[in-house]
C-alpha positions in Angstrom: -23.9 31.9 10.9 -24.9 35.1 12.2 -26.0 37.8 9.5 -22.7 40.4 11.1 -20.0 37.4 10.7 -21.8 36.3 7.0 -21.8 39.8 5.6 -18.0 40.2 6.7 -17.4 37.4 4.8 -19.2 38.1 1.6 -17.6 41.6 2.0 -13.7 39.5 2.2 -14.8 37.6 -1.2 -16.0 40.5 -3.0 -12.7 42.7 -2.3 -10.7 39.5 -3.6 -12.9 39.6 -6.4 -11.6 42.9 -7.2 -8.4 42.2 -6.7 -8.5 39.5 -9.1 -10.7 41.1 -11.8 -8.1 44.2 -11.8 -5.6 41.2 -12.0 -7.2 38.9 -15.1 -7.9 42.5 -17.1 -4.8 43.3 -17.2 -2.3 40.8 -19.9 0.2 39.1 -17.9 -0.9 38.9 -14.2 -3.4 36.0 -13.6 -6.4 36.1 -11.3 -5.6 32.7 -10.3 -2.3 33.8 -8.8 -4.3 36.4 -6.3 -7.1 33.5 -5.6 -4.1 31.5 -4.1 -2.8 34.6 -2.6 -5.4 35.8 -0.9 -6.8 32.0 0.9 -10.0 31.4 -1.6 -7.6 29.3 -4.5 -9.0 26.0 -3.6 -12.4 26.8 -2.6 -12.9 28.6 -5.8 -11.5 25.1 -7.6 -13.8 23.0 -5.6 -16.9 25.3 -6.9 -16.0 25.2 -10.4 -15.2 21.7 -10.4 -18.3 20.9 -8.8 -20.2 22.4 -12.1 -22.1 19.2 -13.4 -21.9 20.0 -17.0 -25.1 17.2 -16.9 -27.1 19.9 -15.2 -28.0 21.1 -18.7 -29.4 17.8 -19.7 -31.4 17.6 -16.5 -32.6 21.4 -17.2 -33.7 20.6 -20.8 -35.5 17.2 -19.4 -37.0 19.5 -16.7 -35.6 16.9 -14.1 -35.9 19.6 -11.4 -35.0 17.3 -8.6 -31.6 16.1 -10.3 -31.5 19.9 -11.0 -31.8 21.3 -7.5 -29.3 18.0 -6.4 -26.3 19.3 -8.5 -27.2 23.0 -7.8 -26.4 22.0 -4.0 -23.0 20.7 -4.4 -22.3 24.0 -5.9 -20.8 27.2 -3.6 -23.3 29.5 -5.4 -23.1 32.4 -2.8 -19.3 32.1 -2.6 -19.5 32.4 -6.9 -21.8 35.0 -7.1 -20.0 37.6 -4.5 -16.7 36.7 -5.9 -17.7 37.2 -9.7 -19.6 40.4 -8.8 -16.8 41.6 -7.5 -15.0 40.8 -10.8 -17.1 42.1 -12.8 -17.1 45.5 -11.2 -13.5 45.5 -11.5 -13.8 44.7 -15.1 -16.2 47.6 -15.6 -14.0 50.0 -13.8 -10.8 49.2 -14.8 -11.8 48.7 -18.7 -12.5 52.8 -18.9 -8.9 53.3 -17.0 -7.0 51.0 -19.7 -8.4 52.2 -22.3 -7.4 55.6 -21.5 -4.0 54.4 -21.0 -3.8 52.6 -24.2 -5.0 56.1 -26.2 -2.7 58.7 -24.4 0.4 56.3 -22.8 0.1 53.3 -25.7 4.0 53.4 -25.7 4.0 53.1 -21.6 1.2 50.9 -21.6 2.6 48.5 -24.1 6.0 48.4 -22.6 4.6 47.4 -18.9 2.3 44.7 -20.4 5.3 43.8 -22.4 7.7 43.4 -19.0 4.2 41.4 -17.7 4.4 39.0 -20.4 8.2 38.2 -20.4 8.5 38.1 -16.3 5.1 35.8 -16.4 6.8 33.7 -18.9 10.5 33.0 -16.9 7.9 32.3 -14.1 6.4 29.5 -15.3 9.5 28.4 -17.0 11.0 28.3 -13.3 8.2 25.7 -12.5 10.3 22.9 -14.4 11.5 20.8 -11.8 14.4 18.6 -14.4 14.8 21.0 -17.6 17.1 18.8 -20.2 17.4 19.1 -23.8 13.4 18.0 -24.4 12.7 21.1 -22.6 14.9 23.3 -24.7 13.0 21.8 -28.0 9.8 22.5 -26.8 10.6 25.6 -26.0 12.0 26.7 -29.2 9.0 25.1 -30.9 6.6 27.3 -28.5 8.4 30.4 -29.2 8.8 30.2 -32.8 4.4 29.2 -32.8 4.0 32.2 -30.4 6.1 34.3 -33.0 3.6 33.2 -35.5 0.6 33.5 -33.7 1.8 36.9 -32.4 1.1 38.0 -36.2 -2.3 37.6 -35.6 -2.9 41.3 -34.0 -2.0 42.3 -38.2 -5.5 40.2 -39.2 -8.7 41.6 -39.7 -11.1 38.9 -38.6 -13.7 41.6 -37.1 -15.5 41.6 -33.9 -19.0 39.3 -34.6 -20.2 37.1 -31.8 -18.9 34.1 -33.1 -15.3 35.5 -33.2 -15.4 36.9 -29.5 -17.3 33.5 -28.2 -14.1 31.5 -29.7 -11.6 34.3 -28.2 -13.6 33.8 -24.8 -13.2 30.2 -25.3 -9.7 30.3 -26.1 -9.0 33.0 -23.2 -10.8 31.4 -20.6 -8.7 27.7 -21.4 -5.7 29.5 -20.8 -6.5 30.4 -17.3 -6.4 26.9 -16.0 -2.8 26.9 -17.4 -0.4 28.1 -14.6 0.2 31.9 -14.4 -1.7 32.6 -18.4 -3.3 35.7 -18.6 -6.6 35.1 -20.5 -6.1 39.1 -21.1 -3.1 38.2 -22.7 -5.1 35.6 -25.2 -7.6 38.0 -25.5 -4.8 41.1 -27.1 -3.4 38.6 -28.9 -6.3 37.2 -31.1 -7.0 41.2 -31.3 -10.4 41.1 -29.7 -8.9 43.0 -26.3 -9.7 47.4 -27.1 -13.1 46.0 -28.3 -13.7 43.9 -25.6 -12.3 46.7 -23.2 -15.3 49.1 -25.0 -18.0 46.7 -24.6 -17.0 46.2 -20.9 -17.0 50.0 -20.3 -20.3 50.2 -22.4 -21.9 47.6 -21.0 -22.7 45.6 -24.2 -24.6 42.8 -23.3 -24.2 40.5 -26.7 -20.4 40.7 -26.7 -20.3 40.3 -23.6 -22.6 36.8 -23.1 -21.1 35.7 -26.5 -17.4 35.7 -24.7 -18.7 34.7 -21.5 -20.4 31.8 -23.2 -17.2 30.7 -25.0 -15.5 30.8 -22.1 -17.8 28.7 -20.2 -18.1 26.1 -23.4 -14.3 26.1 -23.3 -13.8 25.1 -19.8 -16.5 22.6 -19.8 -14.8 20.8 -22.4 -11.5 21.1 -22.0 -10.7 21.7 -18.6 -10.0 18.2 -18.0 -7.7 17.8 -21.3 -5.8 20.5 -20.1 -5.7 18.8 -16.2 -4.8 15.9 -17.9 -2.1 17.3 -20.5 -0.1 18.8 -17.7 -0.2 16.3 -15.0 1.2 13.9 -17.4 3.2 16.0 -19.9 4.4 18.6 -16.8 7.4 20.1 -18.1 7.1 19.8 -21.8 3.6 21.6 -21.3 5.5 24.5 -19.3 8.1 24.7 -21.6 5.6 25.0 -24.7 3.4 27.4 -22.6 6.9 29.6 -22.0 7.5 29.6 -25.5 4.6 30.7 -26.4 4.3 33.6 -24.2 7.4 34.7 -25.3 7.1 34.4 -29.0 3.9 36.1 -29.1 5.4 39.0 -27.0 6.4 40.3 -30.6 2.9 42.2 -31.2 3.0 43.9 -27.9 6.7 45.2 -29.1 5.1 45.9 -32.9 2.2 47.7 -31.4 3.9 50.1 -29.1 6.5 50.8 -31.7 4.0 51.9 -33.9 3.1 54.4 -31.2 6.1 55.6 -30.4 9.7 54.6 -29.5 9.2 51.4 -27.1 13.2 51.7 -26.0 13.6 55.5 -25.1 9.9 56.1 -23.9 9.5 52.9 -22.4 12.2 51.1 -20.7 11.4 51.9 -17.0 7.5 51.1 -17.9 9.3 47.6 -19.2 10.8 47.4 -15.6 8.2 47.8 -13.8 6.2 45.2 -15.2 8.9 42.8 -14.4 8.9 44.2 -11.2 4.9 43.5 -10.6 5.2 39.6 -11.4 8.3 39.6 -9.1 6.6 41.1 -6.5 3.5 38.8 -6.9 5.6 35.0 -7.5 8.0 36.2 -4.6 4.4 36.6 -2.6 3.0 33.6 -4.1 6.2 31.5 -3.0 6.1 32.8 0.2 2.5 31.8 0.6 2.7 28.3 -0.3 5.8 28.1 1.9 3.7 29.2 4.9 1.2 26.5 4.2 3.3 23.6 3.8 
């Protein structure tokens, strides 16, 4: 490939990158959704799957043969560009929320809000056969998600341990289908301080979450695969209930800013609007390629 066509390449994966950084920072709208959007869905599966999690036995053997073997079956160029380009989304878009979240929490909190509860009908649409099963898992989901949505009221601080379990935890989540790991992040009440060490560059929270996440889908990314190929809808209909149980803190925090109904109904809108306007593009996607 010549170096004109290659850079015109690398210069496609890193504006998707932003695209999906901007996406996966924000609670509701997931990353993944704009990698099958935008063409790179599979590729960027068949680079993380290809992730040997033996590599680190072969590293700490100093088998640098075995080493360099699983290195090649890995995209590395395609992961690099693409994750560069998130992470300057993340940087740049961490100082905008923030902002947001300070001067417009009432407006901010309403559109996330809208996020979570279109995001959550969306995957709820994905059941092929819902019967009364469904209905119990999802009442089970949303009265957990209620519970777990009391969670933004605890103090468990911000140490490295904490944010390496909340990266774990986020990152899980955005194997599942159309989960914000943003979303799991604000809800274990790690997401303003994570947003701060983003926009000040804080390199020990940030390594401690990205290690969590990286422990997390290295060892349970196949559950998870496993859990929903075999358990499709009831895993949906959990994941639904969930989302909108836990949809309670985003409606306590922005009423403790302000009135969330008069102030922030058309914010609310909108952010059903934005998941419409990406699962109607989605759709339409996946019915081209078929």
């Amino acid at each position: 490939m010549s170096r004109r066509p290659a850079m015109r390449e690398n210069a496609g994966i890193y504006l998707r990158g932003l695209m999906m950084g901007a996406c996966d920072i924000v609670p509701g709208v997931s990353g993944g959704t704009i990698a099958l959007i935008t063409g790179i869905y599979e590729r960027l599966v068949g680079a993380i799957g290809s992730v040997d999690p033996a590599s680190a036995k072969h590293l700490a053997r100093g088998d640098f043969g075995s080493l360099r073997t699983d290195l090649e079956k890995i995209d590395i160029p395609f992961l690099v560009v693409l994750l560069a380009g998130i992470g300057t989304a993340f940087i740049v878009m961490s100082g905008v929320i923030l902002s947001l979240l300070t001067y417009h929490a009432v407006e901010t909190y309403s559109f996330f809000l809208g996020l979570i509860i279109a995001s959550a009908v969306a995957i709820f649409l994905e059941i092929r056969s819902p019967g009364a099963a469904t209905v119990a898992y999802l009442a089970v989901g949303t009265g957990a998600g209620f519970l777990i949505g009391g969670l933004g009221h605890l103090d468990v601080g911000h140490s490295l341990p904490v944010l390496f379990l909340t990266g774990m935890a986020a990152l899980c989540a955005m194997i599942l289908p159309g989960v914000s790991g943003a979303y799991i992040t604000l809800v274990l009440n790690q997401y303003e301080y994570m947003l701060e060490a983003l926009r000040a560059f804080s390199l020990p929270e940030i390594f401690a979450y990205i290690a969590g996440g990286v422990a997390g889908l290295l060892l349970f990314t196949k559950a998870l695969k496993y859990l929903l190929a075999t358990y499709h809808g009831a895993m949906l209909a959990l994941l639904t209930g969930l989302m909108l149980g836990s949809a309670r803190m985003l409606w306590e925090k922005g009423a403790a800013a302000g009135d969330m109904v008069s102030g922030g109904w058309v914010f609310f809108l909108v952010g059903l609007a934005v998941v419409g306007a990406v699962e109607y593009t989605k759709r339409r996607y996946q019915g081209s390629v078929t």
